[in-house]
C-alpha positions as CSV (number, residue, x, y, z in Angstrom):
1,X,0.0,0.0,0.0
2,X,1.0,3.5,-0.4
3,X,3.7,2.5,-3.3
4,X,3.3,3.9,-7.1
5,X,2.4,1.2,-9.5
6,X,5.0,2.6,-12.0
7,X,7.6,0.5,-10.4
8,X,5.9,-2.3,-10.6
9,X,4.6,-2.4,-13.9
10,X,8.0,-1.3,-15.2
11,X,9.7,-4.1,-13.2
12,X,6.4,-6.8,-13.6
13,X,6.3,-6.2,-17.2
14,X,10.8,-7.0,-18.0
15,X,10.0,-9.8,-15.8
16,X,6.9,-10.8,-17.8
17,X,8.8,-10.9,-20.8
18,X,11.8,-12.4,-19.8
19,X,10.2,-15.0,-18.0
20,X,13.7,-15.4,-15.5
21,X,13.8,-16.7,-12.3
22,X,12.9,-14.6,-9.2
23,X,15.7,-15.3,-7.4
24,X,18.2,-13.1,-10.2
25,X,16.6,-10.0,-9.0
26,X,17.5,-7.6,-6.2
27,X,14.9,-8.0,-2.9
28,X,12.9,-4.7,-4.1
29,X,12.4,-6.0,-7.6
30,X,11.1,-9.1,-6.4
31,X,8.8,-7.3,-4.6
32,X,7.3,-5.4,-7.1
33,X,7.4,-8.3,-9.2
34,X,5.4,-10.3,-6.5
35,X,2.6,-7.4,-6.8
36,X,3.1,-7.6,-10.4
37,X,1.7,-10.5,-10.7
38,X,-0.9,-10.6,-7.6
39,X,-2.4,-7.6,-10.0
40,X,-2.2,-9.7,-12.5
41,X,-4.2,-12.6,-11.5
42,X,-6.6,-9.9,-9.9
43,X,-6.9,-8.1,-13.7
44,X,-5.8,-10.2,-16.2
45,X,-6.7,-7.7,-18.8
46,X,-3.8,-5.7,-17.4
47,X,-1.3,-6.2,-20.3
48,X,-3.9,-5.4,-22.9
49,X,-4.5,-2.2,-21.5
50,X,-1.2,-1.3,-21.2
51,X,-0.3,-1.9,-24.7
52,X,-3.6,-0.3,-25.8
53,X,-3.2,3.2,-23.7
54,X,0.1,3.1,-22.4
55,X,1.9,2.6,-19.0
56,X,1.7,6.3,-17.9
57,X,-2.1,6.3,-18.2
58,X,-2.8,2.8,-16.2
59,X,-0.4,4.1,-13.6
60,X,-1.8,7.2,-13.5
61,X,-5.5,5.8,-13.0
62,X,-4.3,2.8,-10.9
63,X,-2.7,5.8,-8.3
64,X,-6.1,7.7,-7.9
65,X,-8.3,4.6,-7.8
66,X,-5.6,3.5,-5.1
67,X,-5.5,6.7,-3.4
68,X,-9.3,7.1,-3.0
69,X,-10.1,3.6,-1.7
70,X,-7.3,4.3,0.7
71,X,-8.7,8.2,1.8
72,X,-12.3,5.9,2.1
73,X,-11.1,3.6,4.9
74,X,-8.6,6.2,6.3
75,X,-11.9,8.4,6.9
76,X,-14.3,5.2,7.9
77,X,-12.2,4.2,10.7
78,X,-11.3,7.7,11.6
79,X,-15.1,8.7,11.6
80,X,-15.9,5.5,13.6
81,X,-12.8,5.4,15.8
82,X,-15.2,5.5,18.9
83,X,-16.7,2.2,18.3
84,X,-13.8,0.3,18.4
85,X,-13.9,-0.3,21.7
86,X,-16.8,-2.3,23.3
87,X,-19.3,-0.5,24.7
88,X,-18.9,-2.1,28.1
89,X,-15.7,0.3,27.8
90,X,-16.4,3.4,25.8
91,X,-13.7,5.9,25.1
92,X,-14.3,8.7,28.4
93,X,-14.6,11.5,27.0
94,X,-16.0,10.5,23.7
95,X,-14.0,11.2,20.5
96,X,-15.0,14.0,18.2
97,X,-15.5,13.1,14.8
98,X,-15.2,16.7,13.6
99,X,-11.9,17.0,14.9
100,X,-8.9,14.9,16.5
101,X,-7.8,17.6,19.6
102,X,-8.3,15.1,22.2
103,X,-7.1,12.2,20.8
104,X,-3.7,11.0,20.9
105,X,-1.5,11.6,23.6
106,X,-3.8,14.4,24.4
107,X,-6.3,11.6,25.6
108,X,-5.8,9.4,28.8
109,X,-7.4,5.8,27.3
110,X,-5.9,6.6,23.4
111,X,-2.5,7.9,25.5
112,X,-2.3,3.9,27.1
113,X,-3.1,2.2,23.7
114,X,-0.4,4.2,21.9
115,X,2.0,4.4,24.4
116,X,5.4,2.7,23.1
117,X,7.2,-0.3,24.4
118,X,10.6,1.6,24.5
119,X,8.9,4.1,26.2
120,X,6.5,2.8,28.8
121,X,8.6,3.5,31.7
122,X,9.3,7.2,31.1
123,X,5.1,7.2,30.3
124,X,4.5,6.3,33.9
125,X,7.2,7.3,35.7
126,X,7.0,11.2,34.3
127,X,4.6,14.2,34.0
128,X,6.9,16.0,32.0
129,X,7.5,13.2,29.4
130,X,3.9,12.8,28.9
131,X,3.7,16.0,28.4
132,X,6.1,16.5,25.6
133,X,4.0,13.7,23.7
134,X,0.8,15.9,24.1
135,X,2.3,18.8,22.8
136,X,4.1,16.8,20.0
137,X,7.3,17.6,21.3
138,X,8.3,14.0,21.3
139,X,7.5,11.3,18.1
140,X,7.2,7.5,19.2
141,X,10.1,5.8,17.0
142,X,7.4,3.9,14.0
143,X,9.2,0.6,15.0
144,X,8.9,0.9,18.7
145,X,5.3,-0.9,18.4
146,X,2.4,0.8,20.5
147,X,0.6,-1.5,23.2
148,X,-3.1,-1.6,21.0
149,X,-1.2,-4.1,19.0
150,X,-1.1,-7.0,21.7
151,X,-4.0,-8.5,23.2
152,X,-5.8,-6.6,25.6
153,X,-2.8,-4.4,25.6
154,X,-0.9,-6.9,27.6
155,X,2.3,-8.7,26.7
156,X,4.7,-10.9,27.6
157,X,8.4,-9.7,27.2
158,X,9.7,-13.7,27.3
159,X,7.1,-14.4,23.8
160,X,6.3,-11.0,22.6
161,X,4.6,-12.9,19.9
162,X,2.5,-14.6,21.9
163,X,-0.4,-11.6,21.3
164,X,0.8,-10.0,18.7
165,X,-1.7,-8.2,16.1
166,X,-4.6,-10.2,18.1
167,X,-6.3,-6.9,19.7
168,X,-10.0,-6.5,19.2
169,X,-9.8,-2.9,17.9
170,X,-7.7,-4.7,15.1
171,X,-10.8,-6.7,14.2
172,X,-13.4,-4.3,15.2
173,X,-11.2,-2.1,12.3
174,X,-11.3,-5.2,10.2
175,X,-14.9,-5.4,10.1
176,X,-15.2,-2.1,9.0
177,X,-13.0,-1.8,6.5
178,X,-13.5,-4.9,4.8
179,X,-17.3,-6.0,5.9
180,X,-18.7,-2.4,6.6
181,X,-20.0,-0.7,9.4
182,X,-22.9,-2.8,9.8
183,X,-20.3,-5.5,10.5
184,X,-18.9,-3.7,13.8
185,X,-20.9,-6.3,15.9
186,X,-19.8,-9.1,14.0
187,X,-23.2,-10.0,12.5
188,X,-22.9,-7.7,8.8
189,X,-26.5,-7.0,7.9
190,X,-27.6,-9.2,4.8
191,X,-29.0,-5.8,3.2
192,X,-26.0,-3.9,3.8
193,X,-23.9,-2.5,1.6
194,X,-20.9,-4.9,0.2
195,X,-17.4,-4.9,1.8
196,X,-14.5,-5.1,0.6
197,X,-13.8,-8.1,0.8
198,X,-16.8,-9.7,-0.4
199,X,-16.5,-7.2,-3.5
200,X,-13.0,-8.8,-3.9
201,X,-13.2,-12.1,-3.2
202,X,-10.9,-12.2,-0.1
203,X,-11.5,-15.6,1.9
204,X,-8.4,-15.5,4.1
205,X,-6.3,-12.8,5.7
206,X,-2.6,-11.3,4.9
207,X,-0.2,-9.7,6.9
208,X,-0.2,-6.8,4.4
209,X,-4.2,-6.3,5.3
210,X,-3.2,-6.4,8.8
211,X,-0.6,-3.9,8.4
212,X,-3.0,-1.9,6.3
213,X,-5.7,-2.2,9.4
214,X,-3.3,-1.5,12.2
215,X,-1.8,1.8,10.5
216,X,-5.1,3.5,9.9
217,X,-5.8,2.7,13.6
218,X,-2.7,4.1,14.9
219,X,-3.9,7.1,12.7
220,X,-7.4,7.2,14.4
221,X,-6.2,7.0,17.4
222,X,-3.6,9.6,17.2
223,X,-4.2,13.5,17.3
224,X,-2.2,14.1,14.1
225,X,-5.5,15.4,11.7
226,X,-4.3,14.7,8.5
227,X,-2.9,11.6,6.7
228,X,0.6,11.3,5.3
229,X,1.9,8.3,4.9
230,X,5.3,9.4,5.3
231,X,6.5,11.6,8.1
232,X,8.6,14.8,7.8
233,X,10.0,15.2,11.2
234,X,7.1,16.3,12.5
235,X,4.3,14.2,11.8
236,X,4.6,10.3,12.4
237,X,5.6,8.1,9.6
238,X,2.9,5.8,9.4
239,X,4.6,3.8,6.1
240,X,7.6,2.9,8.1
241,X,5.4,1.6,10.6
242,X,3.2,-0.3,8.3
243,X,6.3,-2.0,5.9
244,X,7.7,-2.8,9.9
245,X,4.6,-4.7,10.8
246,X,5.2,-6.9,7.7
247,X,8.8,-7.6,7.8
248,X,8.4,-8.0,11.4
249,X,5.5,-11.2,10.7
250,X,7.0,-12.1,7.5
251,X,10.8,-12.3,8.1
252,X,11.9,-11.5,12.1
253,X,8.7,-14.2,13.1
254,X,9.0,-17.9,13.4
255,X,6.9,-19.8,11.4
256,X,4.9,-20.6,13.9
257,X,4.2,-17.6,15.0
258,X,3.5,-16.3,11.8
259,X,0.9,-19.1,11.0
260,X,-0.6,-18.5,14.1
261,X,-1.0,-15.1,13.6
262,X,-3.0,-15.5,10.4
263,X,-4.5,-18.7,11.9
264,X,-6.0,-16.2,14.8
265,X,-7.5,-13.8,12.3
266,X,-8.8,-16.2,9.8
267,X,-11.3,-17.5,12.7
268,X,-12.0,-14.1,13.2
269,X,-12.4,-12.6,10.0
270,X,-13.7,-15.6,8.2
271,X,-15.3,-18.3,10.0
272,X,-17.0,-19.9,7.5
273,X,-13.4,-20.0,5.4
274,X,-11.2,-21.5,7.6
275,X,-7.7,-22.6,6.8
276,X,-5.6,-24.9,8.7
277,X,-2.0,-23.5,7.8
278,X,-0.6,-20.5,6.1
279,X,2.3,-22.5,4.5
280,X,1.4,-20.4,1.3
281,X,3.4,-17.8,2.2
282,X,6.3,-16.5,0.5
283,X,9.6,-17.2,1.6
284,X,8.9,-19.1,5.2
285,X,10.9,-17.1,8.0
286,X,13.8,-18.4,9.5
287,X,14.7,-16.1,11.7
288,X,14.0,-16.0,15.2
289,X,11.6,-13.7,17.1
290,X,14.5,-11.7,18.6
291,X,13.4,-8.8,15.6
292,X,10.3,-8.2,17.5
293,X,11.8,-8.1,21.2
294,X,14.5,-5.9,20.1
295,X,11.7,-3.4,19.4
296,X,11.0,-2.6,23.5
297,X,14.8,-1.3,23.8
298,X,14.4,1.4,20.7
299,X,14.5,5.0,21.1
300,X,13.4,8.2,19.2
């Protein structure tokens, strides 16, 4: 999300005609050739085009359609921030949807959820701190992951995977973005308008849609009023965060945690789909979940 498609049809297309292994290419050509052909199988009229009206033009249209879905949800779970939570617990006071001045830091419940790992002793410890994160004197580090992303905002610093990415307000953000708001209860009304996922045929879940979900959160939750993607030294940099979350569950994950990341959302997200292993992913992680751990001792 959030890349140009001209890279990727440039790179997709030499690749298309070549017909090479993957391997022979650098890691970010591979990666566009990955979405290369993931758009392909999605739109296999895709090379027709092209040829028939050019690569600058199917770029070009591909950018704004991309850009508008993405301004949709950004504004969905933004305008709807407020029912993420249960209503058992409500956000106290209740969040504006006209404006974002007492979210963020600037708000004690959405101060706790973002609060991050490196910093959650200096959070509690001093007034002043919490302070400069109010007043945006102070930007949580986009890798230094906020507590909303564990369970109940709980975690355990031996297995830091152990709730990873398996929050509610993650699914509750889900639900609306990909089953609608009808779907915050987790019964979508039959007469309700389409979700995305229905309209695209999505039966199981990927760590790029969870990245996707847990960056437009962050964003709701925060008090910065306007998406960018990337940050300029003074806003936060929401795509560093995002392409984190998925090297961090693709690559710095075992595999079991990884499977049982997606096997935890697939019984959330799609019940009536359920798979029994995620081996389909590409290229398995061998690392260990020291990537992920390392992330409570960073810094700003």
């Amino acid at each position: 999300m959030w890349m140009r498609f001209a890279p990727i049809l440039q790179e997709g297309l030499k690749y298309d005609k070549k017909n090479t292994e993957l391997e022979l290419y650098s890691k970010d050509q591979q990666h566009h050739i990955k979405l290369f052909l993931l758009l392909k199988a999605d739109a296999p009229d895709i090379l027709h085009m092209v040829r028939h009206y050019g690569i600058d033009i199917i770029t070009d249209f591909l950018d704004a359609r991309c850009n508008d879905a993405c301004g949709e949800d950004v504004k969905h779970v933004k305008d709807h921030a407020q029912y993420l939570r249960p209503t058992s617990n409500p956000f106290s006071p209740p969040l504006s949807i006209t404006d974002k001045v007492i979210r963020g830091f600037r708000h004690p419940q959405l101060a706790h959820l973002i609060r991050p790992l490196g910093w959650l002793a200096e959070f509690d410890d001093s007034e002043i701190f919490r302070q400069q994160l109010a007043d945006g004197k102070k930007l949580a580090h986009p890798h230094d992951w906020p507590l909303f992303l564990f369970d109940e905002e709980t975690f355990d610093m031996e297995d830091l995977f152990k709730s990873f990415l398996c929050n509610e307000m993650l699914v509750q953000a889900w639900r609306l973005i990909f089953q609608g708001p009808s779907a915050l209860d987790g019964h979508p009304s039959p007469n309700a308008k389409r979700g995305n996922a229905c309209l695209n045929g999505m039966k199981k879940v990927t760590v790029a849609a969870l990245a996707y979900v847990a960056t437009l959160v962050y964003f709701a939750l925060s008090s910065q009023e306007t998406f960018r993607p990337r940050g300029n030294g003074h806003t936060f940099d929401f795509y560093t965060f995002y392409s984190g979350l998925i090297t961090c569950v693709n690559e710095d994950a075992m595999a079991k945690d990884h499977d049982a990341i997606l096997l935890w959302w697939n019984k959330q997200a799609f019940p009536n789909h359920m798979h029994t292993d995620n081996k389909g992913h590409a290229n398995p992680p061998a690392q260990t979940g020291r990537g992920l751990q390392a992330q409570a001792c960073l810094r700003d």
